[in-house]
N, C-alpha and C positions, 0 to 999 in steps of 0.2 A: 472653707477658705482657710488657708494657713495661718498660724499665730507664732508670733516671735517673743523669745525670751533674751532677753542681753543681760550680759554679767560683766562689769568692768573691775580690775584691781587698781586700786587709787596709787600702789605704789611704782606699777608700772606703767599704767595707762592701757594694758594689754587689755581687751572686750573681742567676749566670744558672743556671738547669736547662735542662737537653734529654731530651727525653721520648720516646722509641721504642723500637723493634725494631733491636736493633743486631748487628753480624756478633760470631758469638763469636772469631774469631781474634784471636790477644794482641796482636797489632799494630795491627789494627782499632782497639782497645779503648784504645790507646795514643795513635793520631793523633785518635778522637772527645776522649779525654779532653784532651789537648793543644792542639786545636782551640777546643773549648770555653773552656781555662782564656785563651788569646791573646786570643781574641774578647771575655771577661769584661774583660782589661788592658786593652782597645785602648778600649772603652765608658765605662771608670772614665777612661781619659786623658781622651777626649771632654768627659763631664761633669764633670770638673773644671777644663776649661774655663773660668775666670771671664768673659770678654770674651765677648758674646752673641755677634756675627759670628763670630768667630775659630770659636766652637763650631759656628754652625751650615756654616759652611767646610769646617769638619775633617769634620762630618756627610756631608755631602755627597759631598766628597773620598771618604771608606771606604765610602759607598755603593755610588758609579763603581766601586770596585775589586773591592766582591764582587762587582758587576753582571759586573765583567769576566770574574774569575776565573770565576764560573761557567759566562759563554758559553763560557772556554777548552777548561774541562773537560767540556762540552756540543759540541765541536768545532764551537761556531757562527760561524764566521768571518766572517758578514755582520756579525753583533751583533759580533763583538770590532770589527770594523772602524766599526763607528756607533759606538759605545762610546770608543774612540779621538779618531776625529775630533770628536768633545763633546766631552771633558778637552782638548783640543788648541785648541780653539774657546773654550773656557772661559780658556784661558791664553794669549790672544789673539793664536797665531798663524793666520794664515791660511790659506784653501785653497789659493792658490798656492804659497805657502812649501810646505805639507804634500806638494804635488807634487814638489816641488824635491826637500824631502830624501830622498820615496820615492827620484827619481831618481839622487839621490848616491848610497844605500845600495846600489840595484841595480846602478850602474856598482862601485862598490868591490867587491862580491860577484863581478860579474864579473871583473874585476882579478885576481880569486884571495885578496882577503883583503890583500895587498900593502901595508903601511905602516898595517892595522889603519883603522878607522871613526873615529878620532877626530878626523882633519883633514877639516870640512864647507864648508871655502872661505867660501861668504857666510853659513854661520850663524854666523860668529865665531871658529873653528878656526881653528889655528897660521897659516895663509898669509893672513889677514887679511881683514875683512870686503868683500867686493864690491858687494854689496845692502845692504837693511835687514836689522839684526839680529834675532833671535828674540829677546822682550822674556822675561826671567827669569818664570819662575812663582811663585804664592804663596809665602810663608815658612812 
């Protein structure tokens, strides 16, 4: 028999339900209900929203990221990797760039980790930019 979970935001009055067959284990029961209540906050953020774009921005934006989250947890790594390169494309950096930083990351890994990922040479990190910079993303 199905079981329902409601989540309401007091700021909006917005209330989401989820309707199924759920694991009875109390931890289960704890990450549905938690899930659920996140996802109600994140929707009430959204719609309140006053600035049309800004809304439909932010829409979008948490779209990508369940799209993502799911490929992860789906261990689809083509989809994460499309899924990527779009948010990435969308925040107008390039495929070359995208190449580039793969190839930073991989040489630092190889390194051993050594001085940590955060100096990226030409994306703007501490030794200063040598190329074009990566253009900041939305606010």
């Amino acid at each position: 028999m199905p079981e329902q979970y409601v989540a309401s935001d007091k700021r909006t009055g917005l209330e989401v339900a989820v309707t199924g067959d759920f694991p009875s284990h109390h931890d289960d029961r704890i990450r549905i209900a938690r899930t659920t209540q996140l996802f109600t906050r994140l929707m009430s953020t959204i719609l309140a929203t006053e600035n049309e774009t800004q809304r439909r921005e932010r829409f979008l934006a948490i779209e990508t990221q369940l799209e993502l989250a799911e490929a992860l947890i789906r261990e689809d790594m083509e989809e994460v990797q499309r899924l990527m390169r779009s948010t990435l494309e969308r925040m107008g950096i390039t495929p070359e760039q995208m190449d580039q930083m793969a190839k930073e990351i991989l040489d630092r890994l190889r390194e051993g980790g050594e001085g940590g990922l955060g100096d990226f040479g030409q994306f703007g990190g501490p030794s200063g930019p040598s190329g074009p910079p990566i253009p900041p993303g939305p606010d």
